[in-house]
C-alpha positions in Angstrom: 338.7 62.1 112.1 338.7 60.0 115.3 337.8 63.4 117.0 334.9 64.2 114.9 333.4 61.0 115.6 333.6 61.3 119.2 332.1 64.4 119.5 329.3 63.9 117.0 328.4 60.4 119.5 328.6 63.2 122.4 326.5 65.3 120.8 323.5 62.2 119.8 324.3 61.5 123.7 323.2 64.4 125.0 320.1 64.3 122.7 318.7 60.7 124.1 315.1 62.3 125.2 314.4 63.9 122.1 315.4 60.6 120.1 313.4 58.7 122.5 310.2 61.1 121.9 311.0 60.9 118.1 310.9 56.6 118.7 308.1 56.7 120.2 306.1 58.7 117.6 307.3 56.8 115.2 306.1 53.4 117.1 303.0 54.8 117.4 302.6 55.1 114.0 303.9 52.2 113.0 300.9 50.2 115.8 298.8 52.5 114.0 299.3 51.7 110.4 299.9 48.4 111.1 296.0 48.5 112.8 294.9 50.4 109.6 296.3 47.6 107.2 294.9 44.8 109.4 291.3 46.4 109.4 290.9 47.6 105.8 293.0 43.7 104.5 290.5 43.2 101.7 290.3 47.2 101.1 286.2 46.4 99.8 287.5 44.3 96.9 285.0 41.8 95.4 285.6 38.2 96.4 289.0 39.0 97.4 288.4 37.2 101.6 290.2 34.5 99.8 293.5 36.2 98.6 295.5 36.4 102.4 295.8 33.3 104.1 295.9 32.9 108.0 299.7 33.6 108.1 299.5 36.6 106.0 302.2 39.2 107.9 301.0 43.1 107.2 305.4 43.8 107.5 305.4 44.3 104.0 302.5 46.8 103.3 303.6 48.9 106.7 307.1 49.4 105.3 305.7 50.2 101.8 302.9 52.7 103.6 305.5 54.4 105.2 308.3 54.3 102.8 310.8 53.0 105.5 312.7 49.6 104.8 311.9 46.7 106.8 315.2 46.1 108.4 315.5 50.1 109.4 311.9 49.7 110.3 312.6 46.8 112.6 315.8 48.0 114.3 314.2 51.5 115.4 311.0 49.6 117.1 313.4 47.2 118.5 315.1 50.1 119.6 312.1 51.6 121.3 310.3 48.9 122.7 312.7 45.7 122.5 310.0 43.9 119.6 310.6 43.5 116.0 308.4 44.6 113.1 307.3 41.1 113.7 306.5 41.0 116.8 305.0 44.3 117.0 302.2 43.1 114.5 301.6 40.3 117.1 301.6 43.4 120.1 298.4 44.8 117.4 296.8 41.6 117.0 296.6 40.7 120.5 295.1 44.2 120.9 291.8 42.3 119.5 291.9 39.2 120.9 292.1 41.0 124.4 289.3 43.3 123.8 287.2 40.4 122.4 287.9 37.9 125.5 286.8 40.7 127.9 283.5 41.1 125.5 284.2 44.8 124.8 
């Protein structure tokens, strides 16, 4: 069993490139549904500006867009990048606030 074990670890080894391509991807993604959810928050409801507050955290509607749970969902970016969910939806907000500081 101990055996088995070993050499399935050798064989993901081996494989780190591809599993770092397949991170990535899947960061990307995540950055970009995360930028979808932010942009389309009120998704052209009448009067709803007032339903998210400022603290409102688009986690939970990523995970449920991509069908991934949040804790997986977290460990894998952490993996890839060293942020959590979190902290990656802070990496997309400041996306903004840099482009509007520099007036693009």
């Amino acid at each position: 069993m101990a055996r088995a074990a070993t050499e399935k670890l050798a064989g993901q080894l081996r494989d780190i490139p591809a599993r770092r391509q397949r991170l990535q991807n899947l960061y990307r993604a995540v950055k970009t549904v995360m930028r979808e959810v932010m942009g389309n928050k009120f998704k052209g409801l009448d009067g709803a500006e007032d339903e998210r507050g400022i603290y409102w955290d688009p986690v939970a509607e990523v995970c449920r867009s991509m069908e991934v749970s949040q804790s997986k969902l977290s460990a894998l970016c952490r993996e890839y990048s060293g942020d959590n969910l979190s902290q990656t939806a802070d990496v997309v907000r400041a996306e903004g606030v840099e482009r509007r500081m520099r007036g693009k």
